[in-house]
C-alpha positions as CSV (number, residue, x, y, z in Angstrom):
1,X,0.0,0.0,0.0
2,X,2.8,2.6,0.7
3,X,4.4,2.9,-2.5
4,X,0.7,3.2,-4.0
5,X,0.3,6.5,-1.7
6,X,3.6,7.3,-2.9
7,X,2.9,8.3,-6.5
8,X,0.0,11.3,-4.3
9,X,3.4,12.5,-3.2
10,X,5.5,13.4,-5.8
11,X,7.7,16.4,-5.6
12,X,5.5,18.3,-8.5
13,X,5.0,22.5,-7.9
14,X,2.0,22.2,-9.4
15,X,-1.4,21.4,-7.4
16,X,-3.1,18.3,-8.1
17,X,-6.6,17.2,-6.8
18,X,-7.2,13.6,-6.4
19,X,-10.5,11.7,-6.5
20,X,-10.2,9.1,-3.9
21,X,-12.1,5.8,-2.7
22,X,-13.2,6.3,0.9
23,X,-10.7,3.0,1.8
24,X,-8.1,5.2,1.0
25,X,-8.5,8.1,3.3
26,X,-6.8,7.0,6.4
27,X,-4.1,5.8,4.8
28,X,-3.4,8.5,3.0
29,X,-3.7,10.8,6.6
30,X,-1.5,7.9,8.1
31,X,0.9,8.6,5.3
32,X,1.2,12.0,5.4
33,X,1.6,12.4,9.0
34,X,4.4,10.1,9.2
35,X,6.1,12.5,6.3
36,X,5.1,15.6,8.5
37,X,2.6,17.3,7.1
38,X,-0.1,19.0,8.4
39,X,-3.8,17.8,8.2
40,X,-7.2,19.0,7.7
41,X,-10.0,16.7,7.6
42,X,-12.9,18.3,6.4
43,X,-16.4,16.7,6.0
44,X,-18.2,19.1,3.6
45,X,-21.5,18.3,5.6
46,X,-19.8,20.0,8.8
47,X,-18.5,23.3,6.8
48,X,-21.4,24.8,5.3
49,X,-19.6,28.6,4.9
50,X,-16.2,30.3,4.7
51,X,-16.2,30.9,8.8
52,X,-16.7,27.5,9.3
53,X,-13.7,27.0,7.5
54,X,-11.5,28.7,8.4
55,X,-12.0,27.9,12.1
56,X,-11.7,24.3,10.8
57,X,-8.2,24.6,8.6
58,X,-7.3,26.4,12.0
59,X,-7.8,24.1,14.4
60,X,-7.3,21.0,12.6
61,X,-3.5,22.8,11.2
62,X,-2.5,24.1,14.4
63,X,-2.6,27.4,12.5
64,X,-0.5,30.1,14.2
65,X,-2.0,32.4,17.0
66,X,-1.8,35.1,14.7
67,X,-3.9,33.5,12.2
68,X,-7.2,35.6,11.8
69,X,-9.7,33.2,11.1
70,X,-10.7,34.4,7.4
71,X,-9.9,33.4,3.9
72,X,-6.7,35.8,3.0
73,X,-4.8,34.7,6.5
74,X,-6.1,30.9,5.7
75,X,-4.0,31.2,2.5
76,X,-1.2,33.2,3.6
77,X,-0.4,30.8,6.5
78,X,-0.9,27.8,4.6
79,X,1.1,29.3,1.9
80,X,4.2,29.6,3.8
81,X,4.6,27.6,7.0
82,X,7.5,29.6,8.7
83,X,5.9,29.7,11.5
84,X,7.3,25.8,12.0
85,X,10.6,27.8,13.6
86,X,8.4,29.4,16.2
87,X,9.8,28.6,19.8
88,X,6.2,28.1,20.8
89,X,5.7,25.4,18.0
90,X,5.6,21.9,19.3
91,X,4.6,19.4,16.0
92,X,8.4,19.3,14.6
93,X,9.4,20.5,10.9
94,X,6.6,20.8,8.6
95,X,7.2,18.7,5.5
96,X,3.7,20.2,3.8
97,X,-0.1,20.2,3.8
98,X,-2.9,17.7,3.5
99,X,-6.5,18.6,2.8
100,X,-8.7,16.0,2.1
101,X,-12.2,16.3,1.5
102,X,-15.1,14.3,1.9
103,X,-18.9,15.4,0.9
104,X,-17.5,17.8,-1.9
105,X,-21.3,18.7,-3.2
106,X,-22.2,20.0,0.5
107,X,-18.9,21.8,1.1
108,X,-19.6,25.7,1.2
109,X,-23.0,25.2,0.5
110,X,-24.4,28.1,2.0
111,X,-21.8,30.3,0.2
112,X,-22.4,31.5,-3.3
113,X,-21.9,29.0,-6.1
114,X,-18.5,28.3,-7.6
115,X,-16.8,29.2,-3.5
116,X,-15.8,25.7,-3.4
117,X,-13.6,26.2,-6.7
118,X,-12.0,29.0,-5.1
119,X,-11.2,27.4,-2.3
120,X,-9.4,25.0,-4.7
121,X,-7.7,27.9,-6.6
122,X,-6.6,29.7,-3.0
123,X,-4.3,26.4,-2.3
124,X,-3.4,26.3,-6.1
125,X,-1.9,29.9,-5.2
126,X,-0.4,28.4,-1.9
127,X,1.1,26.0,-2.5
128,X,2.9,27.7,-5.7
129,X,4.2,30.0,-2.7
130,X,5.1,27.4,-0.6
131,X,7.2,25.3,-3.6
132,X,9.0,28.2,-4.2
133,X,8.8,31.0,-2.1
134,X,9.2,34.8,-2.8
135,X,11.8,35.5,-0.6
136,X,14.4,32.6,-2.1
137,X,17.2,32.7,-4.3
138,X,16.1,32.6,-7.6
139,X,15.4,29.2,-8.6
140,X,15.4,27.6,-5.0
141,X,12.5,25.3,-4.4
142,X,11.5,24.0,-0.3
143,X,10.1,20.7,-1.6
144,X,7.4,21.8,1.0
145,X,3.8,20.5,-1.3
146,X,0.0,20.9,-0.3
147,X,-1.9,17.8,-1.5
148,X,-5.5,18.2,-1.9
149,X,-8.0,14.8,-2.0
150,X,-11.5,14.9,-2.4
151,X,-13.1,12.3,-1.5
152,X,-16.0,10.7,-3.8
């Protein structure tokens, strides 16, 4: 089973959604917790609108005390991942994010239509950031990756 999760993992800049069986879910959180990244496990049933969440990708990230709790500080944090170096940090290096979601047609379902895209295209923009970060030498990539999975 593990080098059948491995191909999700890939070193790619680019963000790629996966359609996944629900047997695959845990695994693929197992996984990516023992590689160090952080997890949020959203059921789209539970996170009807955008404060939902972000109070969700918070909590379930161990988002930084600083984060605000609305969409541009969800991407911003999520897009870099500095914070890891904070003395108050306790989770060890931070190798990347997971977000996996199940219930897709119910997710942001109280938000205007097409939200749920965006939400897609805010970690596209993220994890472009978190690749290759503004601030590096030109041409120097972290190898840090956000995964996304939707489960179906």
């Amino acid at each position: 089973m593990l080098d059948k999760l491995q191909k999700y993992f890939d070193k790619s800049p680019e963000l790629k959604v996966h359609h996944i069986d629900p047997s695959q879910k845990n695994h693929i959180i197992n996984h990516a917790t023992r590689k160090g990244y952080l997890v949020a496990d959203l059921d789209g049933k539970k996170i009807p609108d955008i404060e939902k969440l972000c109070k969700e990708v918070g909590e379930q990230m161990h988002l930084p005390s600083y984060y605000g709790e609305n969409w541009g500080a969800m991407g911003e944090c999520i897009g870099d991942l500095d914070w890891d170096d904070d003395p108050d940090w306790m989770y060890g290096e931070i190798a990347g994010a997971l977000v996996v979601i199940e219930n897709f047609d119910n997710f942001l379902s109280k938000e205007k239509d097409g939200l749920s895209s965006e939400f897609i295209s805010l970690l596209r923009v993220a994890n472009r950031d978190l690749y290759s970060p503004p601030d590096c030498i030109e041409g120097a990539k972290s190898g840090r990756m956000i995964k996304v999975f939707i489960i179906d």
